[in-house]
N, C-alpha and C positions, 0 to 999 in steps of 0.2 A: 600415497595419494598422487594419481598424474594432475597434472595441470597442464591447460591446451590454452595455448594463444590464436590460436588461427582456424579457422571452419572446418577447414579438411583436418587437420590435427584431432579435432575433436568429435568428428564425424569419425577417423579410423580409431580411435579410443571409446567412442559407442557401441561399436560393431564387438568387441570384446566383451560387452558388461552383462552378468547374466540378466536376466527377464525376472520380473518385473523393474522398471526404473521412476525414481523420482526427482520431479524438477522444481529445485529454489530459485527460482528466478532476484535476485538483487543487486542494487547499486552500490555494493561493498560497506565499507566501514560498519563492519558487523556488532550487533548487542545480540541481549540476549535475548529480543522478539524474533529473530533473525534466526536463531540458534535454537529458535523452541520447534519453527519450523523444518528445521533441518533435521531435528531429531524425532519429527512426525514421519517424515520423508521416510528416515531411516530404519523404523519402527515398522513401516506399511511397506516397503520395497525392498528387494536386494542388492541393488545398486541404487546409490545416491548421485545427483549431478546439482551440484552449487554454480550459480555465472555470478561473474562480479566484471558489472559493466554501468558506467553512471552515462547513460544515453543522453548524449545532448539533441537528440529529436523532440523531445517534452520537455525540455527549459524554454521558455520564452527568455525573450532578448535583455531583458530585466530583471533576471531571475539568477540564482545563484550556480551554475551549470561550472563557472573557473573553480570556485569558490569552495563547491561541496567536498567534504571532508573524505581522503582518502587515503587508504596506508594499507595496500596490498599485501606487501610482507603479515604483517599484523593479521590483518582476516586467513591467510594460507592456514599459518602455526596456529589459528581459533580451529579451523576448519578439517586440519588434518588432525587434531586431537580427538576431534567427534568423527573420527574415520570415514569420511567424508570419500567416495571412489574417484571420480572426477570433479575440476574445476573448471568450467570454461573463462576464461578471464580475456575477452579479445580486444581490440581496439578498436576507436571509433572507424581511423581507417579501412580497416578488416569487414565492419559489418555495413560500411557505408560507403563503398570506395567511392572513387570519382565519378560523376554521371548516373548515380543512385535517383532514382525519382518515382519510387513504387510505394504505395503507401496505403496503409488501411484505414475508412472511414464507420469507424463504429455510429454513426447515424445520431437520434436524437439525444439517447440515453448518454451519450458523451461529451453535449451541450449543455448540461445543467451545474449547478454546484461548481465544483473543481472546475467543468468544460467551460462555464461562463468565465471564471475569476479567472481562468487561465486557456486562452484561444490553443486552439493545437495540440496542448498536451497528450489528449488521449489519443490523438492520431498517432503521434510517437510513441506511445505506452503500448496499443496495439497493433503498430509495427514493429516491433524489439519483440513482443511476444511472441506475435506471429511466426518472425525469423527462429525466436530461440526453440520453439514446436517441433518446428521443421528440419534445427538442426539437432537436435536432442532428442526428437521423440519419445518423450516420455509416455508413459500410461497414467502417471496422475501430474499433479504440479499443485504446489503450493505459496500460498498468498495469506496477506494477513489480515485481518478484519478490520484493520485501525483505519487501512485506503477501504473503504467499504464500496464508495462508487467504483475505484476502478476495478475491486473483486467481481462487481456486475457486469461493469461493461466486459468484463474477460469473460464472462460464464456467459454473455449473448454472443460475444466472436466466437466462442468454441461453437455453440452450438449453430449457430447461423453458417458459418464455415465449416459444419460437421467435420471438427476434429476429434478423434476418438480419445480425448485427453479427460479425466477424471479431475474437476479441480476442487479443489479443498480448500476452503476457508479455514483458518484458525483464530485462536478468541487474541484480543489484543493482548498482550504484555505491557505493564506498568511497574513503575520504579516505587518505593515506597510513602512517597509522598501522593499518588495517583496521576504523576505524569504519565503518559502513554508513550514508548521508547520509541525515539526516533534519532537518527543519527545527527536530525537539526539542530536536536538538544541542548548539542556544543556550542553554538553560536551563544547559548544565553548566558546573561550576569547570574550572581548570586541572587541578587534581587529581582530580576525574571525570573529565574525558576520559582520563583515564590510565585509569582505573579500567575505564573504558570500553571498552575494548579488549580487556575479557575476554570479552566477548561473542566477538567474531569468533574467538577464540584459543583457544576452547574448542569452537569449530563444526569449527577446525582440527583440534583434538584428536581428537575424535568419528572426525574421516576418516580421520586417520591409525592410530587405533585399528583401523578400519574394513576400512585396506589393510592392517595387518600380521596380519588373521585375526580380529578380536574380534565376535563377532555377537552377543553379549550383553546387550541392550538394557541392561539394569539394570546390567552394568561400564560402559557408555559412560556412561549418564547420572550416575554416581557420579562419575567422574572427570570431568567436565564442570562440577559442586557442586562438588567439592572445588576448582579453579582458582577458580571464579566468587567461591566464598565467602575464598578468601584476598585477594583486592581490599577496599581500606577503604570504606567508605558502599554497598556493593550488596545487595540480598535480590531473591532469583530467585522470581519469580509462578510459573513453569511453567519444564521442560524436557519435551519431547516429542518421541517418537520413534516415528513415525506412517504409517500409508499416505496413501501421498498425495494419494490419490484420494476416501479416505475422511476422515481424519482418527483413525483409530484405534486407538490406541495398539496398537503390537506387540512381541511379547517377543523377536523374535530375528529378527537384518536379515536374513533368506535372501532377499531380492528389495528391489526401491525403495523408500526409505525419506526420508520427508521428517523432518530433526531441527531444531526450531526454537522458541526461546527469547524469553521477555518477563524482562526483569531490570530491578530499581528499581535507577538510580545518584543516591542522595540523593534527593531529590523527584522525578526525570525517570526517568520506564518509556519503556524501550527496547525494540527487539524485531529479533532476527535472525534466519537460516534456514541452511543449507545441506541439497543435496541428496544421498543414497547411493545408485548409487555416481555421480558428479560425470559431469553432462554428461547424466543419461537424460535421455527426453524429458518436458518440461513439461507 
C-alpha cells in the first residue's frame, strides 16, 4: 500500500493506478462505516484511494477540530489489511499553504440543517472535496448516508461543477445497540451511549408512525421530542422532516421524505437520518 503525504506525491502515484479508481474521502479514525465504504470502493474499482485528513476548514471556532480523535498508524495497518492501493494522508499545511483564499459556495442547500447549526462548514466540506477531485480524479467516490445533507450538497457541486465523478451513497452502518458509527462515539460515557440510542429509536418511531397512517409532520416530530427528551444529558439542535432533494421542510409526508436529526448527548452532537417511505431511491 503507498501512502502520499503531499499533492505531487500523490498525484505521481495516481498516474500508476489502473483505470477504474475509487475515492474514500475521510477524516481518519476509521470504523467499520468507514471500512464498508472502502470495500464498495474496492468491489466496483480497480484501484482504491483512501485520504485521511480532519480538515480544519468545517470546524467552526467552537467546535472540536484540536480535539477530534486521531491515530494514523492505526487507520494505515485497518487500511492496508483491506488492500487498500493508495492513501493520501496530507497536512493541513499541504492542502492550505499560506495565502490560500479559494473556496466553494455550495448556495442555499448548504444553509439548512447542519449549514444553519454550523455557519461555514459546508464551505469547507466542499472545498476539501473539491481539492481531493482534482487531486485524485476519481471516476466514482464514496460517502455515507448517515451525513445525508452533505451527501446532497456533494452530488449538486459535482454536478453544477460538471465533475465526471460517479458518487455513491451507502446505507449507514450501526453498532448493535442502533447507534449509527461515528468516530464521535468516543467522546461518550457508558451512560450516553445509552442515551444515545434515542436518536436511532426515534428515527424508528417516526417510521412506524409513518406505516400505521400518521402524515403529520408536526405529530411525528412531537413524538420524536418527546422520546429524545426523556433520555438524561440530551438537547436536540434540530428535528427535520424535509424533501429530500430540497431540504425543506414539509408539513405532511404525502411523498419522500427525508427525517433527520442532530441531538447534544452531554458535550458530543450527534446526527442521524432515516428515509420515508424506507428504501426509495437516494
Amino acid at each position: 500500500m503507498n501512502v502520499a503525504r503531499s499533492i505531487e506525491e500523490a498525484r505521481r502515484l495516481r498516474r500508476t493506478m489502473p483505470e477504474s479508481v475509487g475515492l474514500v474521502p475521510t477524516m481518519g479514525f476509521l470504523h467499520e462505516g468507514h471500512l464498508a465504504l472502502v470495500r464498495r470502493a474496492a468491489a466496483e474499482n480497480r484501484s482504491t484511494v483512501v485520504s485521511l485528513f480532519v480538515n480544519p476548514t468545517q470546524f467552526g471556532p467552537a467546535e472540536d477540530y484540536t480535539t477530534y480523535p486521531r491515530d494514523l498508524e492505526r487507520d494505515l495497518s485497518l487500511l492496508d489489511a483491506e488492500g487498500v492501493d493508495l492513501v493520501f494522508a496530507p497536512t493541513a499545511e499541504g492542502l492550505y499553504p499560506p495565502g490560500y483564499d479559494s473556496w466553494i459556495d455550495v448556495g442555499e442547500l448548504g444553509t439548512r440543517l447542519e449549514g444553519a447549526a454550523r455557519p461555514g462548514h459546508f464551505r469547507g466540506v466542499a472545498t476539501v472535496v473539491t481539492k481531493l477531485f482534482h487531486i485524485v480524479r476519481p471516476h466514482r467516490a464514496y460517502f455515507g448516508e448517515k451525513d445525508a445533507q452533505q451527501l446532497a450538497v456533494i452530488r449538486k457541486l459535482t454536478d453544477d461543477l460538471d465533475f465526471d465523478i460517479e458518487i455513491v451513497g451507502c446505507p449507514i452502518v450501526r453498532d448493535p445497540d442502533g447507534v449509527a458509527m461515528s468516530s464521535r462515539n468516543t467522546y461518550l460515557s457508558a451512560r450516553q451511549r445509552d442515551s444515545a440510542t434515542a436518536l436511532s429509536r426515534s428515527l424508528t418511531l417516526a417510521s412506524d408512525m409513518w406505516r400505521g397512517g400518521e402524515r403529520n409532520a408536526a405529530v411525528i416530530r412531537h413524538a420524536m421530542e418527546s422520546l429524545l427528551l426523556a433520555e438524561p444529558d440530551t438537547a436536540i439542535d434540530y428535528i427535520s422532516i424535509a424533501n429530500p432533494d430540497t431540504l425543506l421542510e414539509i408539513p405532511w409526508l404525502d411523498g419522500p421524505a427525508l427525517i433527520s436529526l442532530a441531538v447534544r448527548v452531554g458535550k458530543t452532537r450527534l446526527i442521524d437520518n432515516t428515509r420515508i417511505p424506507p428504501g426509495f431511491p437516494k
